[in-house]
C-alpha positions as CSV (number, residue, x, y, z in Angstrom):
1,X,140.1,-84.5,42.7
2,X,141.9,-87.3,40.5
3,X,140.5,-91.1,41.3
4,X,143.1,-93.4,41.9
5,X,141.5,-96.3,41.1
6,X,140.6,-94.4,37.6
7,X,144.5,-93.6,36.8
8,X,145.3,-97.6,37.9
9,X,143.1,-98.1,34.2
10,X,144.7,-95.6,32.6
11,X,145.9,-97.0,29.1
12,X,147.0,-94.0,27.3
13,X,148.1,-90.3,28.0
14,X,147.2,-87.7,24.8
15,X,149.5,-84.6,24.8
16,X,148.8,-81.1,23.4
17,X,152.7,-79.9,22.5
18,X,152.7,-76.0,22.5
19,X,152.3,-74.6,26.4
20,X,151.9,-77.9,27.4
21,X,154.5,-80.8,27.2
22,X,156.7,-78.0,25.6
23,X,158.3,-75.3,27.4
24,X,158.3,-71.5,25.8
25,X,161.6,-72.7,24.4
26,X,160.7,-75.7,22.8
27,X,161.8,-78.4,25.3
28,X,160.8,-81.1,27.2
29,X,162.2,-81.6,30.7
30,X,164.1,-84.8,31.6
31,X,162.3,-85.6,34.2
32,X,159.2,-85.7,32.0
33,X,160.8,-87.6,29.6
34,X,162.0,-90.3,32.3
35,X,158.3,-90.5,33.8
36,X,157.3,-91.3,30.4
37,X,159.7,-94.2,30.2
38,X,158.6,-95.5,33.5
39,X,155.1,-95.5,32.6
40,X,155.7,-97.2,28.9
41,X,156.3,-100.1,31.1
42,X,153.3,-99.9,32.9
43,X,151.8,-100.4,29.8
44,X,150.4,-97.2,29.5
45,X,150.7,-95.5,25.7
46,X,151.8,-91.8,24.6
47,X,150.3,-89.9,21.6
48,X,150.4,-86.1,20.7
49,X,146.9,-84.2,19.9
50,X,148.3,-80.8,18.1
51,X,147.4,-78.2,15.7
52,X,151.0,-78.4,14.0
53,X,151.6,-80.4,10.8
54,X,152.7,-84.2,10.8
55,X,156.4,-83.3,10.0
56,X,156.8,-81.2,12.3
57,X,155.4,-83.6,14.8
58,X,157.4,-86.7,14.3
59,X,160.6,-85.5,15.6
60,X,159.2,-84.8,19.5
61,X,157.6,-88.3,18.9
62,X,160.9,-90.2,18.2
63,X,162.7,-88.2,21.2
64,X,160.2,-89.9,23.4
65,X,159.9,-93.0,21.8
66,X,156.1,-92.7,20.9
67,X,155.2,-95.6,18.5
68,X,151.3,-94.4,18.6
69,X,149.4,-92.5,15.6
70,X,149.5,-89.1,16.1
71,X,147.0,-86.6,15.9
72,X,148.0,-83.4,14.1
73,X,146.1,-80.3,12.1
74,X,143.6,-80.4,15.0
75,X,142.3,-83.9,13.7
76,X,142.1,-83.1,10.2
77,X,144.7,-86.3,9.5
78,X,145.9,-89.2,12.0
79,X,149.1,-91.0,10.9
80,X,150.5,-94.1,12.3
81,X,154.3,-93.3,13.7
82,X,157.1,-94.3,12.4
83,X,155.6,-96.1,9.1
84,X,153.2,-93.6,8.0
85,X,150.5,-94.8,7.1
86,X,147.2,-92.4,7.6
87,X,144.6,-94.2,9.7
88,X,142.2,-91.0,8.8
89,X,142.2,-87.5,6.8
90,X,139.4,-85.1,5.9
91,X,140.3,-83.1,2.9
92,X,138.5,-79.4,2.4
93,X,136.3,-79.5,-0.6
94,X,137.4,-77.7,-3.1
95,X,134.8,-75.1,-3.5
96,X,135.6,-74.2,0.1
97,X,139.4,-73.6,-0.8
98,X,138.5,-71.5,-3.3
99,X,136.1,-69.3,-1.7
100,X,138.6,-68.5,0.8
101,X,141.4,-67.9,-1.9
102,X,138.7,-64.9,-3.0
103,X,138.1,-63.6,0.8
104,X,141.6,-63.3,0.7
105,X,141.9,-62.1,-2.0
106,X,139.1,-59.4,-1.9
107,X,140.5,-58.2,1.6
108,X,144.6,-58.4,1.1
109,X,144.2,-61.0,4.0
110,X,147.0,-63.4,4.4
111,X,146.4,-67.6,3.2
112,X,148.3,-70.5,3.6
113,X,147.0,-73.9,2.7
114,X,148.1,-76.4,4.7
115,X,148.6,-80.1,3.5
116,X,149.4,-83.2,5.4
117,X,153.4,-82.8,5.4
118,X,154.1,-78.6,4.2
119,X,152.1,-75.2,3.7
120,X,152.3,-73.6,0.8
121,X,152.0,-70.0,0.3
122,X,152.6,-67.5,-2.4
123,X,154.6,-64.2,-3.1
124,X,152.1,-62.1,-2.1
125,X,151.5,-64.1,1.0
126,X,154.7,-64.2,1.9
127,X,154.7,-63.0,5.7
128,X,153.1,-66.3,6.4
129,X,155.9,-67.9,7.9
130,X,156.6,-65.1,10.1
131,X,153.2,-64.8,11.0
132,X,151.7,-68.4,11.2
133,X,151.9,-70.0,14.7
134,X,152.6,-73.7,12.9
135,X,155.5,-74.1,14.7
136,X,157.8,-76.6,12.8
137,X,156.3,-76.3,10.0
138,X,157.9,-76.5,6.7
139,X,156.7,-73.9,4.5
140,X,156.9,-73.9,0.8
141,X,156.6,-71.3,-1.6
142,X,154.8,-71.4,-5.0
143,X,153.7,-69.5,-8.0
144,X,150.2,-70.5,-7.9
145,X,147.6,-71.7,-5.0
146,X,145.6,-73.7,-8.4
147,X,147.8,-77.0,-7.9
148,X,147.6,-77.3,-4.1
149,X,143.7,-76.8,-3.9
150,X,143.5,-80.5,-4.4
151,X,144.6,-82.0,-1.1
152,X,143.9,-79.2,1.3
153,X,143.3,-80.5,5.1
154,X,143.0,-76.4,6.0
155,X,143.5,-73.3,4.9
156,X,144.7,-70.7,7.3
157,X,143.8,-66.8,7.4
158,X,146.1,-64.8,9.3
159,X,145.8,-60.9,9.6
160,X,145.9,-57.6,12.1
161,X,142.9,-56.8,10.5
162,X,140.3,-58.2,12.8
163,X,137.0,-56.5,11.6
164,X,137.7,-58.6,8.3
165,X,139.1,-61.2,9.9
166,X,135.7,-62.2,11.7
167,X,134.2,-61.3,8.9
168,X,135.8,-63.9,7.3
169,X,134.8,-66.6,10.0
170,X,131.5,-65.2,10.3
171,X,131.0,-66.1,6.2
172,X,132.7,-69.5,6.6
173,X,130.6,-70.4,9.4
174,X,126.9,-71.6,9.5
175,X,124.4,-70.4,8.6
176,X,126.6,-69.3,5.4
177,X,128.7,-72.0,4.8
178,X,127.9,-75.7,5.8
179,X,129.9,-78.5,6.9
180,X,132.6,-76.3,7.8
181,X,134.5,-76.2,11.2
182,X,135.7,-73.1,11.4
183,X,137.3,-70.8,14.0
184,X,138.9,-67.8,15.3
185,X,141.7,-66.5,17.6
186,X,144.5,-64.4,18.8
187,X,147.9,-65.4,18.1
188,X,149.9,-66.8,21.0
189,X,153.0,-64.8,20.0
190,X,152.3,-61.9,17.5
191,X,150.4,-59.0,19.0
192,X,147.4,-58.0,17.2
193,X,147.9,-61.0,14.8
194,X,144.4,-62.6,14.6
195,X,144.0,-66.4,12.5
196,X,141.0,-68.0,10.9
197,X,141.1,-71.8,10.4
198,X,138.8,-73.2,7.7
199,X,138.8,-77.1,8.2
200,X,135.9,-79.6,7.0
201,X,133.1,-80.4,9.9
202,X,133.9,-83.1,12.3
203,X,137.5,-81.9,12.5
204,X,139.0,-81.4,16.2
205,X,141.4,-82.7,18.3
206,X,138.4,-84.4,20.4
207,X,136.9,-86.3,17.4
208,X,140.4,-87.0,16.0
209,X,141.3,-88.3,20.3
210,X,137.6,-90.8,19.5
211,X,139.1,-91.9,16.2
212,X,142.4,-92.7,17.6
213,X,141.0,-94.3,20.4
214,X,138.9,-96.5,17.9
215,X,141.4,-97.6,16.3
216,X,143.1,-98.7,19.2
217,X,140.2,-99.9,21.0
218,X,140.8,-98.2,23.9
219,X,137.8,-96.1,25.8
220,X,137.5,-92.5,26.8
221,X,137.6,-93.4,30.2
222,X,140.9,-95.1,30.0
223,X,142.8,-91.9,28.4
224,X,144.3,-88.7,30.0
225,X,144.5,-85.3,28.2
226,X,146.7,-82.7,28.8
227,X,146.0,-79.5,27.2
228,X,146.3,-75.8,27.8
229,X,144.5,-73.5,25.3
230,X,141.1,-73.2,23.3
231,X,141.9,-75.8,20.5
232,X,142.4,-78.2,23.5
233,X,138.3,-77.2,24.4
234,X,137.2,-80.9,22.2
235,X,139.4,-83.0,24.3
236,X,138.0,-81.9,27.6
237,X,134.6,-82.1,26.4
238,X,135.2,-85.8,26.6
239,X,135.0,-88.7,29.1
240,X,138.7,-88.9,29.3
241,X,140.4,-87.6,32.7
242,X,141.5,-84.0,31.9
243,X,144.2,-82.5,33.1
244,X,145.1,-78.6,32.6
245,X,148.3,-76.7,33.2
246,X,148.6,-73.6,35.6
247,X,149.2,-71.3,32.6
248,X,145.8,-72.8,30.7
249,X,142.9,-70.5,29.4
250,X,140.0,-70.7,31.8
251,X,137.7,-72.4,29.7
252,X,140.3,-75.4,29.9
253,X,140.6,-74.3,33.5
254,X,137.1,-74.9,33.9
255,X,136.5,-78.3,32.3
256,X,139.5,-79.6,34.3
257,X,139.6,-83.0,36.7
258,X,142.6,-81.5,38.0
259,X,144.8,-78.4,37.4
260,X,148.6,-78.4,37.5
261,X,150.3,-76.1,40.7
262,X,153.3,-75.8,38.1
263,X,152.9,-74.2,34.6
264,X,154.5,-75.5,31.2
265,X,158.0,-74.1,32.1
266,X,158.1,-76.1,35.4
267,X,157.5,-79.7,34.9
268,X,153.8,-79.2,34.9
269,X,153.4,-82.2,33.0
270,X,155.8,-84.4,34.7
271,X,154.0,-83.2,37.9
272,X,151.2,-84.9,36.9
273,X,153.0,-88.2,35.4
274,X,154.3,-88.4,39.1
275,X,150.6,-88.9,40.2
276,X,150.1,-91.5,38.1
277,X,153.1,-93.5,38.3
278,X,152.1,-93.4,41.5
279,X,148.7,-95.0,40.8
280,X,150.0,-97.6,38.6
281,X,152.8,-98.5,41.1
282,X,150.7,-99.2,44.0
């Protein structure tokens, strides 16, 4: 059960984008977008928590007016919107980027590098934009992975090939590797299309949410998440009030203050925004 008088302190509201705030199709609903505008004059801030890049952020953010840093590579970088400016990023060392350049390399998996504003891939990579869920993304194409190692926020695996897939995780992972945040998961749109995320330690979209929050000296107990899938799993691991859509994973499901009747494509969102307006009306 939500607490009202919880929601009346409510300061900001932290989105995930895909199967959350967006619909399969890439849209947000008026009547989300309206309850968003009623609550900016309540006072209450918006910011997006996603695994997409920066650039392919910034767009949704104007649409809704959002002049909060946004979260985006799962907390790898935060960037102030509109200026710019980075309030944090966590570059992959490079030793790290090349050891998974020669996993890749040793098993014909796929590898993208992924910087703060495109991912760069090479010729014989060059299903990655097919295959990469990054939607938004702009992807560009070079002769050589040795001038992009520098400047690396995560490198990204993606392959039907699951055996070496977890391999792969398993090697980037502790005990083998240290200091390393690494994961792996099932594509949300290609079948059998399996993706390993290298990214340095410390890098989620729950320490990226306590950064933010930081730097706008606001507490956990005064922020909402919204969030359907496993990358969402560090924000409700947190004091903030979590909210999860009907179409969530259960492990979101699970760690839930309060789980949507309506799904992504049916204003499960704004459904929640409704309670609290509600709250801050009263």
């Amino acid at each position: 059960m939500l607490d009202e008088k919880r929601l009346k302190k409510v300061k900001i509201v932290i989105f995930d984008l895909d199967g959350t705030l967006l619909s399969d199709d890439g849209q947000i609903s008026m009547k989300t977008r309206v309850l968003i505008k009623s609550l900016m004059t309540h006072g209450v801030k918006f910011s997006i928590a996603s695994g997409r890049l920066h650039s392919a952020i910034v767009e949704i953010a104007s649409g809704l007016g959002i002049q909060t840093p946004i979260i985006s590579l799962d907390g790898s970088i935060i960037k102030n919107y509109p200026d710019g400016n980075i309030i944090y990023e966590f570059f992959l060392k490079k030793k790290y980027v090349r050891r998974c350049l020669q996993y890749a390399e040793k098993f014909s998996l796929n590898i993208a590098l992924c910087h703060a504003d495109a991912i760069y891939y090479t010729e014989p990579n060059s299903l990655i934009p097919q295959i990469m869920d990054k939607f938004g993304a702009k992807y560009e194409r070079v002769d050589s992975y040795d001038d992009y190692i520098k400047g690396t926020l995560e490198v990204v695996f993606a392959s039907d090939n699951k055996k070496h897939m977890k391999y792969v995780w398993e090697r980037m992972s502790f005990p083998y590797s240290f200091g390393l945040n690494s994961s792996y998961f099932k594509s949300h749109r290609h079948e059998n299309v399996y993706y390993v995320e290298v990214r340095m330690k410390n890098t989620s979209k729950g320490k990226g949410m306590q950064k933010l929050l930081k730097h706008l000296k606001i507490k956990e107990k005064e922020t909402v998440v919204i969030g359907d899938w496993y990358n969402d799993v560090s924000l409700f691991k947190t004091e903030a009030v979590k909210i999860a859509l009907s179409n969530a994973v259960s492990d979101i499901k699970e760690l839930a203050d309060y789980v949507t009747e309506n799904d992504n494509n049916n204003n499960g969102v704004s459904e929640f925004l409704e309670i609290l307006l509600k709250s801050k009306e009263n």
